[in-house]
DOTITOR-774199 format. One record per residue (C-alpha): residue number from 1; y, x, z; residue in three letters. Coordinates in pm, 1 decimal, always signed. Each point is the difference from the previous one (the first is absolute). Example, Ala and Ser with C-alpha at 12.3 -4.5 7.8 and 13.67 -1.06 7.14 Angstrom:
% DOTITOR-774199
<nr 1 | v -450.0 | u +1230.0 | w +780.0 | rest ALA>
<nr 2 | v +344.0 | u +137.0 | w -66.0 | rest SER>
//
This chain:
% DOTITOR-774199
<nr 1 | v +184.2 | u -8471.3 | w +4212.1 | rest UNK>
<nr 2 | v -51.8 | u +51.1 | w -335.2 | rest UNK>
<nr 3 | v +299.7 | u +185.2 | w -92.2 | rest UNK>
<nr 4 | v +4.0 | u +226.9 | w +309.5 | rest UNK>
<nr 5 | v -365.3 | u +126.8 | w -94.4 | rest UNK>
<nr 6 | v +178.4 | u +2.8 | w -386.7 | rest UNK>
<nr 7 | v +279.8 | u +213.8 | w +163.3 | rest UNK>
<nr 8 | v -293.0 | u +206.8 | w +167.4 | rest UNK>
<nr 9 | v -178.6 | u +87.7 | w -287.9 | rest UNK>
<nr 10 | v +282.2 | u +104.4 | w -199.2 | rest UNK>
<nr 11 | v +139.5 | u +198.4 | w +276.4 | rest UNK>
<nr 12 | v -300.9 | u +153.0 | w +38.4 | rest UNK>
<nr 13 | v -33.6 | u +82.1 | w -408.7 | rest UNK>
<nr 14 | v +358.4 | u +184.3 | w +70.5 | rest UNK>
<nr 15 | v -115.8 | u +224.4 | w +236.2 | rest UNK>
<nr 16 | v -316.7 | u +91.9 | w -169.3 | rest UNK>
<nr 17 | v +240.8 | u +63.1 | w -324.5 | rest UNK>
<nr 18 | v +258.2 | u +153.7 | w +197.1 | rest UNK>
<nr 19 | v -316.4 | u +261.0 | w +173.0 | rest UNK>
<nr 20 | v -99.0 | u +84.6 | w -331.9 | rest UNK>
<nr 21 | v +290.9 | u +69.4 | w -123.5 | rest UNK>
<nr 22 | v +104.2 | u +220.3 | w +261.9 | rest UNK>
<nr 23 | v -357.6 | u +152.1 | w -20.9 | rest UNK>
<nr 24 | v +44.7 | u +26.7 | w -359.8 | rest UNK>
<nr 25 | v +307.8 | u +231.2 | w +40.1 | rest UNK>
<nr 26 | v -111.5 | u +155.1 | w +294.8 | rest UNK>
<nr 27 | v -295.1 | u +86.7 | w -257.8 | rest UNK>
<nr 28 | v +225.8 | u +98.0 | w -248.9 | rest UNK>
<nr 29 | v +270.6 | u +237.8 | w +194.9 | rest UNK>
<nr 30 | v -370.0 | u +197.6 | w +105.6 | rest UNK>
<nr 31 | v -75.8 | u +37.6 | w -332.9 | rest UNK>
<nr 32 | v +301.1 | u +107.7 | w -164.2 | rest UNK>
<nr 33 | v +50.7 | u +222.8 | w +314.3 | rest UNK>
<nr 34 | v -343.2 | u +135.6 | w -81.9 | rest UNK>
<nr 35 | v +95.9 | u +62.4 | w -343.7 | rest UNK>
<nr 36 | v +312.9 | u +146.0 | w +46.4 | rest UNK>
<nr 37 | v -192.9 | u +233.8 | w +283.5 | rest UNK>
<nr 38 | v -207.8 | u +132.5 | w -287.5 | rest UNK>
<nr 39 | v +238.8 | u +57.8 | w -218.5 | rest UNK>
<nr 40 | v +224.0 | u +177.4 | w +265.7 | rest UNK>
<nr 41 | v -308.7 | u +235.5 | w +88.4 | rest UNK>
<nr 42 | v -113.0 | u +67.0 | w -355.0 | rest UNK>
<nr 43 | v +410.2 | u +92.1 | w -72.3 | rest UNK>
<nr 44 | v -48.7 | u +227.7 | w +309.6 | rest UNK>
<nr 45 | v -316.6 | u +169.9 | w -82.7 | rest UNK>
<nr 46 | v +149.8 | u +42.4 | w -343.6 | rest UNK>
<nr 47 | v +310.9 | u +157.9 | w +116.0 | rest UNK>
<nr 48 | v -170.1 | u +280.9 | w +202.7 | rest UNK>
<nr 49 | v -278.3 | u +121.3 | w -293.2 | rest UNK>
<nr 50 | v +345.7 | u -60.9 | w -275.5 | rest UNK>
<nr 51 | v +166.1 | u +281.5 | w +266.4 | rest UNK>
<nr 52 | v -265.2 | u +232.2 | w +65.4 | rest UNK>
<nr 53 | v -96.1 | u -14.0 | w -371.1 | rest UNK>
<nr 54 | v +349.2 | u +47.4 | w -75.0 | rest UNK>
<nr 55 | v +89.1 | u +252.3 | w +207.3 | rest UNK>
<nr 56 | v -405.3 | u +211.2 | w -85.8 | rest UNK>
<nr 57 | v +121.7 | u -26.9 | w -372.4 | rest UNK>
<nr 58 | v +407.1 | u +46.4 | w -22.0 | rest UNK>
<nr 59 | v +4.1 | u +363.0 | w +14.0 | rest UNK>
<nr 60 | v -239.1 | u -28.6 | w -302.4 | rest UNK>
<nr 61 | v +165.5 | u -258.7 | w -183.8 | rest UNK>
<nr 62 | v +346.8 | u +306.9 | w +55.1 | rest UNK>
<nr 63 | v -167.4 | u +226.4 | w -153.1 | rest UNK>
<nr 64 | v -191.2 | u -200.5 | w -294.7 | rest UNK>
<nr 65 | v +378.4 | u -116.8 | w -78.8 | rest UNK>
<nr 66 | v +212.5 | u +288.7 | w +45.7 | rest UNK>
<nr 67 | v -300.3 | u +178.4 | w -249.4 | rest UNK>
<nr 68 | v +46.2 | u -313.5 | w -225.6 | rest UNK>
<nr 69 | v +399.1 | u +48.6 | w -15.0 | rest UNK>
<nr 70 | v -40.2 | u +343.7 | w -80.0 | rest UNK>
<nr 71 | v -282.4 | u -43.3 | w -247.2 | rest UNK>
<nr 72 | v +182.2 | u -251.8 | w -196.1 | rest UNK>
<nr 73 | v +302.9 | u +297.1 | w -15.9 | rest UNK>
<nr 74 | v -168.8 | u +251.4 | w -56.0 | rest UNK>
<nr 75 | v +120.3 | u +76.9 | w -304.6 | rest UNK>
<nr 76 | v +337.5 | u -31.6 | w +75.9 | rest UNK>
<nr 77 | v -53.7 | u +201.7 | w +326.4 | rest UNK>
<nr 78 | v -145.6 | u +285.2 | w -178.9 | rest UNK>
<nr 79 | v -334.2 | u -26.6 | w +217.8 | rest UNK>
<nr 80 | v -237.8 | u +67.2 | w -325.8 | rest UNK>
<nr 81 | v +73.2 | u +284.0 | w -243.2 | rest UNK>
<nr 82 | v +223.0 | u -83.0 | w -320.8 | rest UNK>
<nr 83 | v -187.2 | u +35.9 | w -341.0 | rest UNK>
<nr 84 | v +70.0 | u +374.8 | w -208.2 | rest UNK>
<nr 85 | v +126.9 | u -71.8 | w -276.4 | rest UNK>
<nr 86 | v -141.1 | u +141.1 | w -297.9 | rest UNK>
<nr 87 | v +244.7 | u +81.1 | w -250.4 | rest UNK>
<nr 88 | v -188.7 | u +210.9 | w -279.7 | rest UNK>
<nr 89 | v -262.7 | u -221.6 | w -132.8 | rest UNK>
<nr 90 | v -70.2 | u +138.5 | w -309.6 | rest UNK>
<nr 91 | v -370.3 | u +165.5 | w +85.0 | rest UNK>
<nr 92 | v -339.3 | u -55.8 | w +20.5 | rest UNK>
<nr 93 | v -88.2 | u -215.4 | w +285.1 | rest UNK>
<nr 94 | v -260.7 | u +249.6 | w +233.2 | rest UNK>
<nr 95 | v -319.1 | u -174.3 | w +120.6 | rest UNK>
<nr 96 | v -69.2 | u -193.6 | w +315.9 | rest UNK>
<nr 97 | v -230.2 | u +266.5 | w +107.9 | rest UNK>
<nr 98 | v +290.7 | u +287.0 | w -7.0 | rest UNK>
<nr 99 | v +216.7 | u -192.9 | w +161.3 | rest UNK>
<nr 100 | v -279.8 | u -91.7 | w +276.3 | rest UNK>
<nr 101 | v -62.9 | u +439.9 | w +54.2 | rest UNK>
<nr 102 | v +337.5 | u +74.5 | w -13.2 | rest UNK>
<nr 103 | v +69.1 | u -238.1 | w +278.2 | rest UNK>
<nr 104 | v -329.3 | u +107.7 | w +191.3 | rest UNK>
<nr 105 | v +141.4 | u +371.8 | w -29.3 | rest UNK>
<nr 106 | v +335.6 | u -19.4 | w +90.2 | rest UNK>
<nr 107 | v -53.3 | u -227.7 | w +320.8 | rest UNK>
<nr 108 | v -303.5 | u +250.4 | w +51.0 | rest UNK>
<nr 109 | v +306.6 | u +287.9 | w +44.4 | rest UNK>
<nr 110 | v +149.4 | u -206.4 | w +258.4 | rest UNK>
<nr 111 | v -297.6 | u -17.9 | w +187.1 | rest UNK>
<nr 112 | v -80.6 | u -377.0 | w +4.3 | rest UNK>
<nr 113 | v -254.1 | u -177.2 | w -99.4 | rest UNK>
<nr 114 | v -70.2 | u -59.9 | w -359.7 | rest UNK>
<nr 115 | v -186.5 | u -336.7 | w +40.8 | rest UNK>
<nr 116 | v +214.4 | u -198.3 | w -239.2 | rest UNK>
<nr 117 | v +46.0 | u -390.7 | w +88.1 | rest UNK>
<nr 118 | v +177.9 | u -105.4 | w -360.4 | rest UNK>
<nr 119 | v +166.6 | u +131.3 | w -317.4 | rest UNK>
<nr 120 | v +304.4 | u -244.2 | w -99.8 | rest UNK>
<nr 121 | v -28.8 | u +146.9 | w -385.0 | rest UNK>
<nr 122 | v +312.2 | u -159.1 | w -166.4 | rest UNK>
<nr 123 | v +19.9 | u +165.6 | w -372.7 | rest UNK>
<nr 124 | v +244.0 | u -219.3 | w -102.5 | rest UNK>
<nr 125 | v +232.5 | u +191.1 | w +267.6 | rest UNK>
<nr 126 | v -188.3 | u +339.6 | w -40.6 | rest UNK>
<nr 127 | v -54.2 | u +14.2 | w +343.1 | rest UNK>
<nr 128 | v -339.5 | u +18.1 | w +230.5 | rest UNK>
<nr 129 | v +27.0 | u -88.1 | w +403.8 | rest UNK>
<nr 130 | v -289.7 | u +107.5 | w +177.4 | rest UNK>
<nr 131 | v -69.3 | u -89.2 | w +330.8 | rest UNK>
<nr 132 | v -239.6 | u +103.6 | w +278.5 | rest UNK>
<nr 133 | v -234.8 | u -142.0 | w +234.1 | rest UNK>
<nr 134 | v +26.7 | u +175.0 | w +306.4 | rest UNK>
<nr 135 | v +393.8 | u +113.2 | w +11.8 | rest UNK>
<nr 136 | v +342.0 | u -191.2 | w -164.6 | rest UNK>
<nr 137 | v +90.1 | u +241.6 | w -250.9 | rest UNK>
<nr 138 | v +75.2 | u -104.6 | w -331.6 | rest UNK>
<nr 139 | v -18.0 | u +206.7 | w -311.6 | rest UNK>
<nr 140 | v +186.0 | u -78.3 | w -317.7 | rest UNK>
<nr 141 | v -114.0 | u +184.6 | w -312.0 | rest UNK>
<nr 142 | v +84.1 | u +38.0 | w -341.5 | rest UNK>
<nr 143 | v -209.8 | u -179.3 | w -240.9 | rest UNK>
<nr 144 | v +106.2 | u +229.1 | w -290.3 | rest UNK>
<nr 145 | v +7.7 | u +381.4 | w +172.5 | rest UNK>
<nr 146 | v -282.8 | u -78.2 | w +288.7 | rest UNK>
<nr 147 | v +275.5 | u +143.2 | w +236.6 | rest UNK>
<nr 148 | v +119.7 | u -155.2 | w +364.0 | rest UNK>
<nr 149 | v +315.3 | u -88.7 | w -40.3 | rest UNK>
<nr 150 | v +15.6 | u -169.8 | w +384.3 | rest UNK>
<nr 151 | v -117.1 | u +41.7 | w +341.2 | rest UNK>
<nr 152 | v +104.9 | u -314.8 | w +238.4 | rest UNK>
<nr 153 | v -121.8 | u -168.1 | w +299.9 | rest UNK>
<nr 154 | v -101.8 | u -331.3 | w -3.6 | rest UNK>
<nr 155 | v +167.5 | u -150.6 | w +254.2 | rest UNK>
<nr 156 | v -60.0 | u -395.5 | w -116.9 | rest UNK>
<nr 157 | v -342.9 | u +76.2 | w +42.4 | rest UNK>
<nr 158 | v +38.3 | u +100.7 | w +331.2 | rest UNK>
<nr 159 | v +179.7 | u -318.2 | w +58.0 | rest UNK>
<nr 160 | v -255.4 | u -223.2 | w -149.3 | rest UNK>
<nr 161 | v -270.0 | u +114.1 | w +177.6 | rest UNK>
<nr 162 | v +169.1 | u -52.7 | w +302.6 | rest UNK>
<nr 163 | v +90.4 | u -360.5 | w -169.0 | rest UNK>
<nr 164 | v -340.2 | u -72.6 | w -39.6 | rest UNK>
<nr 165 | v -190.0 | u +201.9 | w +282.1 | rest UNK>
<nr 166 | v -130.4 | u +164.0 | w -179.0 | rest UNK>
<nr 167 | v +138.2 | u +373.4 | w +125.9 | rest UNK>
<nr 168 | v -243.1 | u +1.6 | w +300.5 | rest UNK>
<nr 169 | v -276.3 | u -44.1 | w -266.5 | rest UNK>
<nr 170 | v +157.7 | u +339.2 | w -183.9 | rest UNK>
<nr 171 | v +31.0 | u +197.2 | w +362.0 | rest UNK>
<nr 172 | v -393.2 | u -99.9 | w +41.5 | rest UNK>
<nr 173 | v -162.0 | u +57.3 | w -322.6 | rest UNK>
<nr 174 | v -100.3 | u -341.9 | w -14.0 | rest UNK>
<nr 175 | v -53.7 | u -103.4 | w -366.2 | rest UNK>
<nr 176 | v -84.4 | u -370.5 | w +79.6 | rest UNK>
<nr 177 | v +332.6 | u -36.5 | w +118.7 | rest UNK>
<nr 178 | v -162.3 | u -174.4 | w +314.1 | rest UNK>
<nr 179 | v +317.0 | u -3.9 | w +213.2 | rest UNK>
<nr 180 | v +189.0 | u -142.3 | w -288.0 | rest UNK>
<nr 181 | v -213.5 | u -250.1 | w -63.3 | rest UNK>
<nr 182 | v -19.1 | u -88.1 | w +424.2 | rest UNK>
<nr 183 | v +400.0 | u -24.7 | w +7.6 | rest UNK>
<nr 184 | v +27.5 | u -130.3 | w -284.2 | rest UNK>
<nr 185 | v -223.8 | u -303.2 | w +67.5 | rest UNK>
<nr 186 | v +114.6 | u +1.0 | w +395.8 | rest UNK>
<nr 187 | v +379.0 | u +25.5 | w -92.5 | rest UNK>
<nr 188 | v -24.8 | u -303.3 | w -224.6 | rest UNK>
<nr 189 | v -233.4 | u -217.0 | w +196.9 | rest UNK>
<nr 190 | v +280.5 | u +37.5 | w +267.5 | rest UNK>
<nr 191 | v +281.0 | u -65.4 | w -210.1 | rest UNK>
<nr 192 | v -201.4 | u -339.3 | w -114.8 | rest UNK>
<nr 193 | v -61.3 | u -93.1 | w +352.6 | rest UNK>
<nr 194 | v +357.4 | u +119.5 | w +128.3 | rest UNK>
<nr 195 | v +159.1 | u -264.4 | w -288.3 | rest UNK>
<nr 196 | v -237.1 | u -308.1 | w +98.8 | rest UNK>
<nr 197 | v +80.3 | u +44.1 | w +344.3 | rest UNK>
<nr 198 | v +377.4 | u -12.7 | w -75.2 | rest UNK>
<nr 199 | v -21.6 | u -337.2 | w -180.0 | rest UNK>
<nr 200 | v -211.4 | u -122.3 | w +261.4 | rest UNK>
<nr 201 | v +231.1 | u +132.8 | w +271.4 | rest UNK>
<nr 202 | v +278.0 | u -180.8 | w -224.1 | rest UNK>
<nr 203 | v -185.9 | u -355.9 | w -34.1 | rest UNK>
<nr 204 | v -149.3 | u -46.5 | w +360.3 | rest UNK>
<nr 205 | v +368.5 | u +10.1 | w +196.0 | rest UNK>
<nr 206 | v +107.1 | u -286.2 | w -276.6 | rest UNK>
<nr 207 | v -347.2 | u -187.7 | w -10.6 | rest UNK>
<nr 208 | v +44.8 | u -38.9 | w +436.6 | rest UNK>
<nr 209 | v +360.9 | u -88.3 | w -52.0 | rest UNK>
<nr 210 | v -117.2 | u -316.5 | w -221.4 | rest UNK>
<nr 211 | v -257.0 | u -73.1 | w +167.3 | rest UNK>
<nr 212 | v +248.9 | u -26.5 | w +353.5 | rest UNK>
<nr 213 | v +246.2 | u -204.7 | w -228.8 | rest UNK>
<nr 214 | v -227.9 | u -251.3 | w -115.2 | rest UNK>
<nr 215 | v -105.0 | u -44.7 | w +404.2 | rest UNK>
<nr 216 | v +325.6 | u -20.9 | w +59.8 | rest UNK>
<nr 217 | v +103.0 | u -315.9 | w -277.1 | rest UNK>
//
């Protein structure tokens, strides 16, 4: 009698284990399945804002670096004006201020505007490059005679403020450079976002397939 209600008990232990256990990994499959369910719909929502980001931004990201390529050639491409060369060096250098009118009068002839954006004044070289705020044409002039030597477009500025955004600032007459600023700041906010969202598009697929392995084992 005795070792029947033994036998009872124990079989009766079993059971209870062998319930738990299969409650335990009934428990366990949910949760995993759970897990891998966020995963999957975090990689999902992921995928579409890493496409429409994407494809909002790529015709951007074509121009920013075919502007880039051409930037970093542009002296080999010819896009900006080669340097006079001053070969008699032997006078007085003429003032800042001379070369400044001469510039102002000359462009004046051509009827553009005179507002001047920078003097490059290079001595050493004998040369002045003045250029202007609201067109792309570079002067050179000679430091020693006062005299334009060279009339050029700028065409690497043209091509850096498209780089930059900068040219719809120039077409508006916006001196804060507001747009520039906008896609600037937009442009590399989405470039951030477009990177994290590839490594996380890139880790999710391999953290699911571990996590179904492991199950598995």
């Amino acid at each position: 009698m005795f070792a029947k209600c033994k036998l009872a008990l124990l079989t009766y232990y079993y059971e209870i284990l062998v319930r738990f256990s299969l409650f335990s990994e009934t428990l366990n499959k949910f949760l995993l399945k759970i897990k891998i369910n966020k995963l999957a719909k975090s990689t999902r929502l992921y995928r579409n804002l890493h496409k429409t980001v994407a494809i909002i931004l790529v015709a951007f990201i074509l121009i920013i670096s075919a502007t880039g390529a051409l930037l970093a050639w542009k002296s080999e491409l010819y896009l900006k004006p080669a340097t006079h060369k001053i070969t008699t060096k032997n006078h007085t250098l003429v003032s800042l201020e001379t070369i400044e009118k001469n510039a102002i009068a000359y462009v004046d002839s051509l009827q553009l505007s005179t507002l001047i954006d920078r003097i490059d004044y290079r001595p050493k070289k004998g040369i002045a490059k003045i250029r202007f705020d609201e067109h792309f044409t570079e002067l050179q002039i000679n430091c020693y005679t006062g005299k334009v030597v060279s009339v050029k477009q700028r065409t690497d500025t043209i091509i850096e403020k498209i780089h930059d955004g900068s040219i719809v600032d120039y077409f508006i007459k916006n001196d804060a450079s507001i747009f520039k600023l906008l896609y600037s700041t937009i442009l590399a906010l989405g470039l951030i976002f477009i990177s994290i969202s590839g490594i996380i598009l890139w880790i999710n697929p391999k953290k699911i397939k571990k996590i179904k392995t492991t199950n598995n084992q």
